[in-house]
N, CA, C and O atoms as a CHARMM CRD file, in Angstrom:
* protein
*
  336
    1    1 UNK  N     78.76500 146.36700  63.50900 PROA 1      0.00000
    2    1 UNK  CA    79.80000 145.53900  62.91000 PROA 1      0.00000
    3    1 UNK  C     80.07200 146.04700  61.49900 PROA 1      0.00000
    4    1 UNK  O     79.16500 146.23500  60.68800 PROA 1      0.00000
    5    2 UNK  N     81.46100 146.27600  61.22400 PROA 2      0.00000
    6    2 UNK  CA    81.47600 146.83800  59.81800 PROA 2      0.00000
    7    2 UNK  C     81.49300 145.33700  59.31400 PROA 2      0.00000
    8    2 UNK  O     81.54500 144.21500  59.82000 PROA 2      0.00000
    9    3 UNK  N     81.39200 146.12900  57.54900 PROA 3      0.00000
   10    3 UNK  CA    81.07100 145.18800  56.42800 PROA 3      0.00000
   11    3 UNK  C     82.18500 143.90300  56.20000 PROA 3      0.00000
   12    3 UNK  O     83.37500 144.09900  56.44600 PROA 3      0.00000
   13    4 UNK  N     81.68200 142.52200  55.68900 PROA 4      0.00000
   14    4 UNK  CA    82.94100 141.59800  55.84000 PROA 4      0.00000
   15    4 UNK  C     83.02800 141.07500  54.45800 PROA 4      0.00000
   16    4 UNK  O     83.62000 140.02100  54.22400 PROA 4      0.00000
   17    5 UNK  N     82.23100 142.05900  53.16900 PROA 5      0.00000
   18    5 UNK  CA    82.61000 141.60500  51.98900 PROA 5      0.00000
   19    5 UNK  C     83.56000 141.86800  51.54000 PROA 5      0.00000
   20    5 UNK  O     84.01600 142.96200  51.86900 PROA 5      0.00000
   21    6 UNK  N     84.14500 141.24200  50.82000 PROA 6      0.00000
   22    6 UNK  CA    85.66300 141.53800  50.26700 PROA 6      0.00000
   23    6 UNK  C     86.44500 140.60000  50.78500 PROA 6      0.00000
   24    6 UNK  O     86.02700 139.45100  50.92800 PROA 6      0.00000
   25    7 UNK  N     87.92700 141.04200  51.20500 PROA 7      0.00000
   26    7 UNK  CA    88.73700 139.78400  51.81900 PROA 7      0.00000
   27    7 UNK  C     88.71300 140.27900  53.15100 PROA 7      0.00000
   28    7 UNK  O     89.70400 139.78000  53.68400 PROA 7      0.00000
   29    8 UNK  N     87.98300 141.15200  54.16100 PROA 8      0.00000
   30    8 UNK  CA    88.27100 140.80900  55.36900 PROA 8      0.00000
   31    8 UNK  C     87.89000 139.42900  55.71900 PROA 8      0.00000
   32    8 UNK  O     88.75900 138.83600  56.35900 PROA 8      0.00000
   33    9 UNK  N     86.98000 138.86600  55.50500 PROA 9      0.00000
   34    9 UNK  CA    86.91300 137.64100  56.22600 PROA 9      0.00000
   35    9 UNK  C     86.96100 136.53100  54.55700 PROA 9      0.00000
   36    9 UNK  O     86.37400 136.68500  53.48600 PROA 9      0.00000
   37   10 UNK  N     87.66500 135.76000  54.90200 PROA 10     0.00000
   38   10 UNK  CA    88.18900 134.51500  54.22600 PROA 10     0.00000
   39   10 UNK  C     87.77100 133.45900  54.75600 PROA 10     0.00000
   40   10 UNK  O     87.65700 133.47000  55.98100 PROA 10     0.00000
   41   11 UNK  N     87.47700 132.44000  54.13700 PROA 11     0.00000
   42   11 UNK  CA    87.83400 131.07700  54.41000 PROA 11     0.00000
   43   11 UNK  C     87.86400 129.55800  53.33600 PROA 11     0.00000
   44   11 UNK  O     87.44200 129.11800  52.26700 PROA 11     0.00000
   45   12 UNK  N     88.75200 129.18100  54.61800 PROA 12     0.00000
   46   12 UNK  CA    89.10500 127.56500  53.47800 PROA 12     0.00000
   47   12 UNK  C     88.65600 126.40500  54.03200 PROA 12     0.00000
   48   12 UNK  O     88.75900 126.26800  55.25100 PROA 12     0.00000
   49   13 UNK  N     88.11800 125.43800  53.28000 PROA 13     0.00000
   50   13 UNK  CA    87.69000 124.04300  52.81600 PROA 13     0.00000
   51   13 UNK  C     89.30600 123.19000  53.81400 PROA 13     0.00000
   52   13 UNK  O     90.45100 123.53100  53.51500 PROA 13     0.00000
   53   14 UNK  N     89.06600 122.29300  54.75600 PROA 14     0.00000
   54   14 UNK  CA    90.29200 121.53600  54.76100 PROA 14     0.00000
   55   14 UNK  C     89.74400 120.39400  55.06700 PROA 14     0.00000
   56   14 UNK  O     88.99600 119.97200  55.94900 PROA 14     0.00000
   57   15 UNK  N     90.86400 119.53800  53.14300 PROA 15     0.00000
   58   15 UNK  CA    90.50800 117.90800  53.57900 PROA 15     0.00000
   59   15 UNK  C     90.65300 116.94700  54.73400 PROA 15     0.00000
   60   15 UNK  O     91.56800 116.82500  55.54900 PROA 15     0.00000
   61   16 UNK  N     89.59200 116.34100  54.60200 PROA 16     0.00000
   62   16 UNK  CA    89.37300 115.65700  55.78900 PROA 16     0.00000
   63   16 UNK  C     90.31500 114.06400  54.99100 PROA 16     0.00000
   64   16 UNK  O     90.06800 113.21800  55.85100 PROA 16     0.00000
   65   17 UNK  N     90.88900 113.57500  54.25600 PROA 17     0.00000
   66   17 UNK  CA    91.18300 112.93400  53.73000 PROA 17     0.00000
   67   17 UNK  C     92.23200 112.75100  52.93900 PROA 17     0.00000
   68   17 UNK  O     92.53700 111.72200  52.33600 PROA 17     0.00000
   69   18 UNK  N     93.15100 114.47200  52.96600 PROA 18     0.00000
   70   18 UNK  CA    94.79900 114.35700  52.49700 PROA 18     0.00000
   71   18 UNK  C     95.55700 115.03500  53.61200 PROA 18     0.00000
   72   18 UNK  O     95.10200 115.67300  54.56100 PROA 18     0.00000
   73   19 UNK  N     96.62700 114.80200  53.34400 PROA 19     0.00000
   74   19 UNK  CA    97.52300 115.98400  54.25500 PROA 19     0.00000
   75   19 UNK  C     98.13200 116.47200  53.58200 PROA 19     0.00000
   76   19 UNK  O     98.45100 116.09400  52.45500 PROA 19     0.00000
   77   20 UNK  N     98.48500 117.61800  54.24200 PROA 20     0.00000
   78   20 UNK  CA   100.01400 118.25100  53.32600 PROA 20     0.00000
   79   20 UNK  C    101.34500 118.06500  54.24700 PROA 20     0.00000
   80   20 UNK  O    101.68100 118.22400  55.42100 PROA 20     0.00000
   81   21 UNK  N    101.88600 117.64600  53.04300 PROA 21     0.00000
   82   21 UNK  CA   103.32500 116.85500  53.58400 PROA 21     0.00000
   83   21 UNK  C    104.11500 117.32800  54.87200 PROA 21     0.00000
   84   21 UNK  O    104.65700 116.62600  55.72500 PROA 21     0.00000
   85   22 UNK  N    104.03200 118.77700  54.78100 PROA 22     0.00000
   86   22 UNK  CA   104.71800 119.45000  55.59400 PROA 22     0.00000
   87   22 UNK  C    104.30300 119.82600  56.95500 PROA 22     0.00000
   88   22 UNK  O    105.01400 120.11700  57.91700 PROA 22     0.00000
   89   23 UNK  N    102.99500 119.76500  56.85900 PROA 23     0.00000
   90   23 UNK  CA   102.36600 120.07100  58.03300 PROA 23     0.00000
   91   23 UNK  C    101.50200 118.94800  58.50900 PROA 23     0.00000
   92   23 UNK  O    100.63200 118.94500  59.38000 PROA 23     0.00000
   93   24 UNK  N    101.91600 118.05900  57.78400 PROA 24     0.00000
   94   24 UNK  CA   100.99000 116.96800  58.02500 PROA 24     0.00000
   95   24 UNK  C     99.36200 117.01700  58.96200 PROA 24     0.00000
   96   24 UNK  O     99.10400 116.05700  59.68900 PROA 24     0.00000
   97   25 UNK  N     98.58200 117.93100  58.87800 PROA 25     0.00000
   98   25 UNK  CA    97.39100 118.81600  58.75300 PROA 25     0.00000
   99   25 UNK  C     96.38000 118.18600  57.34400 PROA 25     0.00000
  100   25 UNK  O     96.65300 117.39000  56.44500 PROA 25     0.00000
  101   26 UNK  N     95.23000 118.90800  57.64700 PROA 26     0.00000
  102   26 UNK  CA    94.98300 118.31700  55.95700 PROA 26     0.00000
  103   26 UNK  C     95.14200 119.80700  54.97600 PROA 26     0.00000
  104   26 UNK  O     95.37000 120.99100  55.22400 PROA 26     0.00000
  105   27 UNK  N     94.89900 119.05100  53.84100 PROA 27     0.00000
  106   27 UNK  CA    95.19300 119.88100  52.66000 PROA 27     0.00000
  107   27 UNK  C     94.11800 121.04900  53.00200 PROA 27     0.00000
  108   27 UNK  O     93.07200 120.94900  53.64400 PROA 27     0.00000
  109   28 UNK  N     94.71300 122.22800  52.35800 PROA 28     0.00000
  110   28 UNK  CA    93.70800 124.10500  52.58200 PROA 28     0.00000
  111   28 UNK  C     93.30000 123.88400  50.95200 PROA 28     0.00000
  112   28 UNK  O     94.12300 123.47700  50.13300 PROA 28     0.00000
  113   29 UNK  N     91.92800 124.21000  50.62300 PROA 29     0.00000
  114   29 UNK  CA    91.31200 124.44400  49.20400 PROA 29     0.00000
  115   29 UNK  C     91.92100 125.87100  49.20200 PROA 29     0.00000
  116   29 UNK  O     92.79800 126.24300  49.98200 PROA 29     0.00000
  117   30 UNK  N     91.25000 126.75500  48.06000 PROA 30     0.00000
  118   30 UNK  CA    92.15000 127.90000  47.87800 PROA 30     0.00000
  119   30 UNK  C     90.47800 128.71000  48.99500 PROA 30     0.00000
  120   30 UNK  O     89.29500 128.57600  49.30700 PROA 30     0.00000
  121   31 UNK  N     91.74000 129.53100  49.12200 PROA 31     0.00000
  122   31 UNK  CA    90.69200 130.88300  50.18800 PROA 31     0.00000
  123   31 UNK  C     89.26700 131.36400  49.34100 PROA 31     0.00000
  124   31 UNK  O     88.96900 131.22600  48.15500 PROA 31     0.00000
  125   32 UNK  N     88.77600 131.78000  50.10400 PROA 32     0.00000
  126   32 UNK  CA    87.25800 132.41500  49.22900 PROA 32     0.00000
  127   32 UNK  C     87.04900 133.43300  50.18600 PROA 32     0.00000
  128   32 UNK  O     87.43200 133.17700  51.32700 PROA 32     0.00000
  129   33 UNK  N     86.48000 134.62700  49.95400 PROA 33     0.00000
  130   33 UNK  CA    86.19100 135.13500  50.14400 PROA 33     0.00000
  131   33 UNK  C     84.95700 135.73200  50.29300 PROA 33     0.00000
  132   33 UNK  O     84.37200 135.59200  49.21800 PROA 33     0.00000
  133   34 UNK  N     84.11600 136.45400  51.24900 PROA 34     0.00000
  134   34 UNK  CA    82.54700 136.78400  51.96500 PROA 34     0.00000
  135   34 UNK  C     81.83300 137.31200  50.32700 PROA 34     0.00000
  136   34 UNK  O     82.60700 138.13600  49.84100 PROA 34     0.00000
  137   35 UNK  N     80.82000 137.10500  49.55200 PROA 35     0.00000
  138   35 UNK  CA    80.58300 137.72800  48.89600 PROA 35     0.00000
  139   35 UNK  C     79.01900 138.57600  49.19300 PROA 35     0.00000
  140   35 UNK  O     78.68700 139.52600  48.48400 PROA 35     0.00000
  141   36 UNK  N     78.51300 138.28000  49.86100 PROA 36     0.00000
  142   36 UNK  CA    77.48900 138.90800  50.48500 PROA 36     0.00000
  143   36 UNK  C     77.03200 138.98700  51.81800 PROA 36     0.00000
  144   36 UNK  O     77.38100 138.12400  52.62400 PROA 36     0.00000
  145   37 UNK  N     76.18900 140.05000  52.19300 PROA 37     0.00000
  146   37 UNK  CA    76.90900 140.03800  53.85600 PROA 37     0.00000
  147   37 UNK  C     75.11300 140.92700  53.97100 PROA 37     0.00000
  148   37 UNK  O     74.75600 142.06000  53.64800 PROA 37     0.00000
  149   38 UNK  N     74.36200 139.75000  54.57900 PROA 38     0.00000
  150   38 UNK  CA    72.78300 140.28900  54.47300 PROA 38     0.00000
  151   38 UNK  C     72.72900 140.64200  55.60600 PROA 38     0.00000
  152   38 UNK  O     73.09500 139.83100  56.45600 PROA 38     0.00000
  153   39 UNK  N     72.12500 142.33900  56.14500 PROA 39     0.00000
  154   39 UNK  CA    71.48100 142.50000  57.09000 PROA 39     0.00000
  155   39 UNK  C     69.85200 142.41500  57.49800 PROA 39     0.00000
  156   39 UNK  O     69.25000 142.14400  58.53700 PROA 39     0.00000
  157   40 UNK  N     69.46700 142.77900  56.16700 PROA 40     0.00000
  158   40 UNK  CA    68.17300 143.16400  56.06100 PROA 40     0.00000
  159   40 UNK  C     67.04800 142.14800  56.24100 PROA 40     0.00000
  160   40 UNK  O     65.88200 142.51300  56.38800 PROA 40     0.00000
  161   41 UNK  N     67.43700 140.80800  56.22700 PROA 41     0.00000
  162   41 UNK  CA    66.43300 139.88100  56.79100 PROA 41     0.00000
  163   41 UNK  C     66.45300 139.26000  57.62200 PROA 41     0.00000
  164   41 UNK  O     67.50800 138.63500  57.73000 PROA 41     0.00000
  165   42 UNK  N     65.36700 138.99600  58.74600 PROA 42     0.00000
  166   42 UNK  CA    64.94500 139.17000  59.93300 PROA 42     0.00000
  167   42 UNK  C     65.96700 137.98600  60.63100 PROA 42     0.00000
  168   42 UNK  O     65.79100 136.76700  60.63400 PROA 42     0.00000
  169   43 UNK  N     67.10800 138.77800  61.22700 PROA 43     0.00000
  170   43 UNK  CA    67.67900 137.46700  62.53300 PROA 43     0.00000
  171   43 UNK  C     66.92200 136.87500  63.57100 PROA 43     0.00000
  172   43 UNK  O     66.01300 137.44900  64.17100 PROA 43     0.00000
  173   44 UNK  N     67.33800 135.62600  63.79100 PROA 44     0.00000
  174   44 UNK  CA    66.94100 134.58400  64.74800 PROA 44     0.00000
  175   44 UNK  C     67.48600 135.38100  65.79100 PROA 44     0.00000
  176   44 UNK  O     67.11000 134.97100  66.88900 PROA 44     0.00000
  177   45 UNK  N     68.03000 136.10100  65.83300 PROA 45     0.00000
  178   45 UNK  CA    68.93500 136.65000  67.07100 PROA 45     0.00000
  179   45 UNK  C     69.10900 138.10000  67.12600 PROA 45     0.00000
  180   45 UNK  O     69.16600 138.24000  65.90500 PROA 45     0.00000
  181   46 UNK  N     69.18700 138.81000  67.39300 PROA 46     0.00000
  182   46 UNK  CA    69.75500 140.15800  67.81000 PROA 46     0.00000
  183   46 UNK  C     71.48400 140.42100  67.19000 PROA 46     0.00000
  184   46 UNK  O     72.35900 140.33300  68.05200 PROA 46     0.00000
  185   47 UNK  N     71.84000 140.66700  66.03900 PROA 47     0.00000
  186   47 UNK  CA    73.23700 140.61200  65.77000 PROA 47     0.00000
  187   47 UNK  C     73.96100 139.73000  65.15100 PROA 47     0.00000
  188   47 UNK  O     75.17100 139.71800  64.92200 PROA 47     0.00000
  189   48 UNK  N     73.04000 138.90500  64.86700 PROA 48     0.00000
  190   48 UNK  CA    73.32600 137.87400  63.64000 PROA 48     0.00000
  191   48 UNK  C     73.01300 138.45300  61.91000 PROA 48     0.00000
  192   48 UNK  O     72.16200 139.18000  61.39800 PROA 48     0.00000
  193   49 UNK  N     74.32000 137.60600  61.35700 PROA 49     0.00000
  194   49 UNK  CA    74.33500 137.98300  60.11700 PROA 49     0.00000
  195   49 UNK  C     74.53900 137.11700  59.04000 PROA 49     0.00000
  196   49 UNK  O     75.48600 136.33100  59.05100 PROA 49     0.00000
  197   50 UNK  N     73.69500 137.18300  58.04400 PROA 50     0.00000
  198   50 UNK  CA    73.83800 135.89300  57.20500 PROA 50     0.00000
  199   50 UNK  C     75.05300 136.26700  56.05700 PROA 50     0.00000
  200   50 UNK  O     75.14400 137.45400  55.74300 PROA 50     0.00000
  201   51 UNK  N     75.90300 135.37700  55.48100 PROA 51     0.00000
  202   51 UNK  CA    76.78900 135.36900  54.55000 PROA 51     0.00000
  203   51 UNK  C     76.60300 134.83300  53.88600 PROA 51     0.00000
  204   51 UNK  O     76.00200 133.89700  54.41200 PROA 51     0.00000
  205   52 UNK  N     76.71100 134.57300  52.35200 PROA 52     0.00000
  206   52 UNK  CA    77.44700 133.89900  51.45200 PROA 52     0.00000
  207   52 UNK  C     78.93100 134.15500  51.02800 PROA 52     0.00000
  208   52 UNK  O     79.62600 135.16700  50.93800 PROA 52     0.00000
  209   53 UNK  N     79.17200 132.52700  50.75500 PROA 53     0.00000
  210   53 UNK  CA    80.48700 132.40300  50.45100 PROA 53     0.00000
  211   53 UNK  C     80.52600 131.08800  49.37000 PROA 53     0.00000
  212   53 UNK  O     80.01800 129.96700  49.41100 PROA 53     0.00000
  213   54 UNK  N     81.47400 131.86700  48.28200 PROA 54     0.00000
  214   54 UNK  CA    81.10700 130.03900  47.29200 PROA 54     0.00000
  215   54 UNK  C     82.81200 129.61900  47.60700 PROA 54     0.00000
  216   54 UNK  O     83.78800 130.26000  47.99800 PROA 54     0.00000
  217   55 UNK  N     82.58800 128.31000  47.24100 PROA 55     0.00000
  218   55 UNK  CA    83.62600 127.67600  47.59000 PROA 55     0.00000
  219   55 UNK  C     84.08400 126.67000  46.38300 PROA 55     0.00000
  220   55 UNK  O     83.34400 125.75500  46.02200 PROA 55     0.00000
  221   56 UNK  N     85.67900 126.96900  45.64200 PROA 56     0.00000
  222   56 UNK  CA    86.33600 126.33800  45.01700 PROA 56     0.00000
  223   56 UNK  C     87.29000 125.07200  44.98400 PROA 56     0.00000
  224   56 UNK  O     88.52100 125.05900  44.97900 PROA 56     0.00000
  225   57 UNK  N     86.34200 123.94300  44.96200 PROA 57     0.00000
  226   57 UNK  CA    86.66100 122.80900  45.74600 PROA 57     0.00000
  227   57 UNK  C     87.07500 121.68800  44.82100 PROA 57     0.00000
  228   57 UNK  O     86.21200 121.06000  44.20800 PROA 57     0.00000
  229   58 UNK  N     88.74300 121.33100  44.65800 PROA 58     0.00000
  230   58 UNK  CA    89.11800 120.65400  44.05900 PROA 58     0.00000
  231   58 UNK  C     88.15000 118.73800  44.09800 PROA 58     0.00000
  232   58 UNK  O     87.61700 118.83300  45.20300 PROA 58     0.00000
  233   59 UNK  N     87.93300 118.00100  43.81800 PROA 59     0.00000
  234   59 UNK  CA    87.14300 116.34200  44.20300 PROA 59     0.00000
  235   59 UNK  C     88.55000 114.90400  44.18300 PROA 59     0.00000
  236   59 UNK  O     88.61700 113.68200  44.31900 PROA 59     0.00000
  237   60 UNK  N     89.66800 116.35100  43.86100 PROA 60     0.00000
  238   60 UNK  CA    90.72700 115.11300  44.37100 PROA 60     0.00000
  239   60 UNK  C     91.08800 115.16100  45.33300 PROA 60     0.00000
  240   60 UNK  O     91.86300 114.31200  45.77100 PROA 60     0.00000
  241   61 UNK  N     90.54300 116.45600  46.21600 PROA 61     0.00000
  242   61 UNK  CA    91.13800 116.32600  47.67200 PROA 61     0.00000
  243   61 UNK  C     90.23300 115.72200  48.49900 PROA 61     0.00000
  244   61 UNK  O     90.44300 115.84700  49.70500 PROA 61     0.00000
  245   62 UNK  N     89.25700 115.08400  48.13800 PROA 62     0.00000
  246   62 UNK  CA    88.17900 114.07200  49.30000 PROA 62     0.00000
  247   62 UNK  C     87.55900 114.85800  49.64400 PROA 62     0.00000
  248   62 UNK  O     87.29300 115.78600  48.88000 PROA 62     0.00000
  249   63 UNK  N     87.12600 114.82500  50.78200 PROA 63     0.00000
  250   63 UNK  CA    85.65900 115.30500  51.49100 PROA 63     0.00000
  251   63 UNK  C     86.45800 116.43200  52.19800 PROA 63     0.00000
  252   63 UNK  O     87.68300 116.47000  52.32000 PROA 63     0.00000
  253   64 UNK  N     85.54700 117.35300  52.64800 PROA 64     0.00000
  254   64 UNK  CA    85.92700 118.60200  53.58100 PROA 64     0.00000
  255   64 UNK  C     86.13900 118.21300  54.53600 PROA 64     0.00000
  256   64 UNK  O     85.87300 117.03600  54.29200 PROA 64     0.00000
  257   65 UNK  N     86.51800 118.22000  55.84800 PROA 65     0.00000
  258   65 UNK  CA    86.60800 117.93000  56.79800 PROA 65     0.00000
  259   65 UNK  C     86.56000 119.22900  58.13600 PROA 65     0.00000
  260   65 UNK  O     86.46200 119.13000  59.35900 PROA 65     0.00000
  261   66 UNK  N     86.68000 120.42700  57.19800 PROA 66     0.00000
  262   66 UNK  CA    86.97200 121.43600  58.56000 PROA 66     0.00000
  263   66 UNK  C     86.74000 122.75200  57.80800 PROA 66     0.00000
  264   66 UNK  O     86.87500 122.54200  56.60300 PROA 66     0.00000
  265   67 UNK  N     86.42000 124.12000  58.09000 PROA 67     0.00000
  266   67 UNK  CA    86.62100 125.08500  57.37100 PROA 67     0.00000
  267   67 UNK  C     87.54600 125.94000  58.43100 PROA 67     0.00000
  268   67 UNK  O     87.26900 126.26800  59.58500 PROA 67     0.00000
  269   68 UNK  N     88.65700 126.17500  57.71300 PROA 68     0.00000
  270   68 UNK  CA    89.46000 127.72400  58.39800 PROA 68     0.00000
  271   68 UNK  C     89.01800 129.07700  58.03100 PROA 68     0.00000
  272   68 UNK  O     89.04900 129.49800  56.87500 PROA 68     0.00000
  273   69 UNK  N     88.64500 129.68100  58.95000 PROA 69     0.00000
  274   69 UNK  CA    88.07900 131.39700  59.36900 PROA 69     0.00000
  275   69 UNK  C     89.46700 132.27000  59.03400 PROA 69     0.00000
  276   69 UNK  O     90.49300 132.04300  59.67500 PROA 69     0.00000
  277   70 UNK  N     89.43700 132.98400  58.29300 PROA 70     0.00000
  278   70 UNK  CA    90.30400 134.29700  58.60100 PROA 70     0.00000
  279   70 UNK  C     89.40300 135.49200  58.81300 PROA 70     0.00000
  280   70 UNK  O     88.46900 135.70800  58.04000 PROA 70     0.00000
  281   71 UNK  N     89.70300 136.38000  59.98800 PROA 71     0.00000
  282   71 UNK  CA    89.02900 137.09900  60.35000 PROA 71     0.00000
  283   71 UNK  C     90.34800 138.37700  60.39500 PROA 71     0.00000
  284   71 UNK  O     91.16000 138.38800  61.31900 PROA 71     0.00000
  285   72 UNK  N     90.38600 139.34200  59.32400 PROA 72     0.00000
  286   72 UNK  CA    91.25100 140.60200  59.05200 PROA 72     0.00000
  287   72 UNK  C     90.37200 141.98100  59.86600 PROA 72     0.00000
  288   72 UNK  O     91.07100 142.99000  59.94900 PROA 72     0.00000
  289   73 UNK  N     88.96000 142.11000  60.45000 PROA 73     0.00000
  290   73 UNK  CA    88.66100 143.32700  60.92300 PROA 73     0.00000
  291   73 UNK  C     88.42300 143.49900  62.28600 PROA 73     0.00000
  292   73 UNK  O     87.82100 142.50100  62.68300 PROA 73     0.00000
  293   74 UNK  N     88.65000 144.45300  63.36500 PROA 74     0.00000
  294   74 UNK  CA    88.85500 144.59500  64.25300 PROA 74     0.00000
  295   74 UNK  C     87.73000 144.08200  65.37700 PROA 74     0.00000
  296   74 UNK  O     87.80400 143.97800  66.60100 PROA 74     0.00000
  297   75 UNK  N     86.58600 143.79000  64.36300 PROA 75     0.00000
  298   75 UNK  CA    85.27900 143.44400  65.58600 PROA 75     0.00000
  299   75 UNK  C     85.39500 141.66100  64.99700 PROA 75     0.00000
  300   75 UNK  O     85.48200 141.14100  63.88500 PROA 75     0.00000
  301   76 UNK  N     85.33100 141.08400  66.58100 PROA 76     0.00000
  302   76 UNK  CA    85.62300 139.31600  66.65900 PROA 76     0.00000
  303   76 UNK  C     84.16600 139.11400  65.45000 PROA 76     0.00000
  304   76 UNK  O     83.30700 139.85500  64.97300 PROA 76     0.00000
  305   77 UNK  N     84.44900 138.03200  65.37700 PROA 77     0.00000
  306   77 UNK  CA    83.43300 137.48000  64.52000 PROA 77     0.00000
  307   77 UNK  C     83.33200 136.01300  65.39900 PROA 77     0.00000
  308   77 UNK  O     84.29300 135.61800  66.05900 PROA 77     0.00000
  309   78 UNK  N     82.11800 135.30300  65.32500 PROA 78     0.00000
  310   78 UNK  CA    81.42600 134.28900  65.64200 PROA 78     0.00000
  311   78 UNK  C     80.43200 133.13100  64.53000 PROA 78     0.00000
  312   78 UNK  O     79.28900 133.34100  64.12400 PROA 78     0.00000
  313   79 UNK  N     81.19800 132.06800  64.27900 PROA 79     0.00000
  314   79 UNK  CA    80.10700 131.32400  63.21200 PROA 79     0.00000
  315   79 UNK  C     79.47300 130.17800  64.00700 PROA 79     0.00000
  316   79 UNK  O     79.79800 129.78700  65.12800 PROA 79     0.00000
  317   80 UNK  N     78.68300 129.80000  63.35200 PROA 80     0.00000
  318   80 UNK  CA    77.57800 128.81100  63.93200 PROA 80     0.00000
  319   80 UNK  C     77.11700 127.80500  62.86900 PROA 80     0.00000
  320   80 UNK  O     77.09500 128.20100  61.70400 PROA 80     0.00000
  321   81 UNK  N     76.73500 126.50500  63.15600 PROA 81     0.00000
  322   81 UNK  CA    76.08800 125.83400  62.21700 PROA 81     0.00000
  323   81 UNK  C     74.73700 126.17600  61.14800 PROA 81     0.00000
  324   81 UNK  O     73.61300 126.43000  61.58100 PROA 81     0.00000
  325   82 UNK  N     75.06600 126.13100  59.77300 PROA 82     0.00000
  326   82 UNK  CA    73.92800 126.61400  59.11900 PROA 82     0.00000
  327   82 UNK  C     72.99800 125.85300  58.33800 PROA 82     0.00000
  328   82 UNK  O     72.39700 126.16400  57.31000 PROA 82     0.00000
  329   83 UNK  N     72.99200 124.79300  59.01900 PROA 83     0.00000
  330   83 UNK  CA    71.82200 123.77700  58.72900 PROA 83     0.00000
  331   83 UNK  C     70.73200 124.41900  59.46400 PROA 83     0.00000
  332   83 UNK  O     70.74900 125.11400  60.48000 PROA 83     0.00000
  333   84 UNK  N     69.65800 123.97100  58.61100 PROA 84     0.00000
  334   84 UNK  CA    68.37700 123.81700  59.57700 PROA 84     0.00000
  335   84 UNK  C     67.80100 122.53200  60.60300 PROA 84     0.00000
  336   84 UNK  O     66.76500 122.67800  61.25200 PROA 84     0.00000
């Protein structure tokens, strides 16, 4: 899998608690982008990859409700819950 730091892979914060007028959807925080992309410590899985991503999150738009994936590189990508 090539590398997904930078802006191939994006994503946004969407309130669970405004809409936007037009799409009546909820509100998109601004995009963020992958800033680290760890191979080197030991996956639960065969092909799993850990990320960081910080996230710029206005507190007038309420609670998160959803995150949108942009995925710009040619190999699919797959996310999963990252609680323990």
């Amino acid at each position: 899998m090539e590398p997904v730091v930078g802006n191939g892979v994006s994503m946004q914060l969407v309130s669970a608690v405004h809409q936007d007028p037009d799409s009546l959807r909820g509100k998109l925080g601004k995009a963020a982008s992958v800033e680290k992309w760890v191979t080197t410590s030991t996956p639960l899985t065969a092909g799993e990859t850990v990320i960081t991503i910080t996230f710029d999150w206005d507190e007038n738009m309420g609670l998160p409700g959803a995150i949108n994936i942009k995925n710009n590189h040619r190999s699919p990508a797959l996310s999963q819950d990252s609680r323990s």
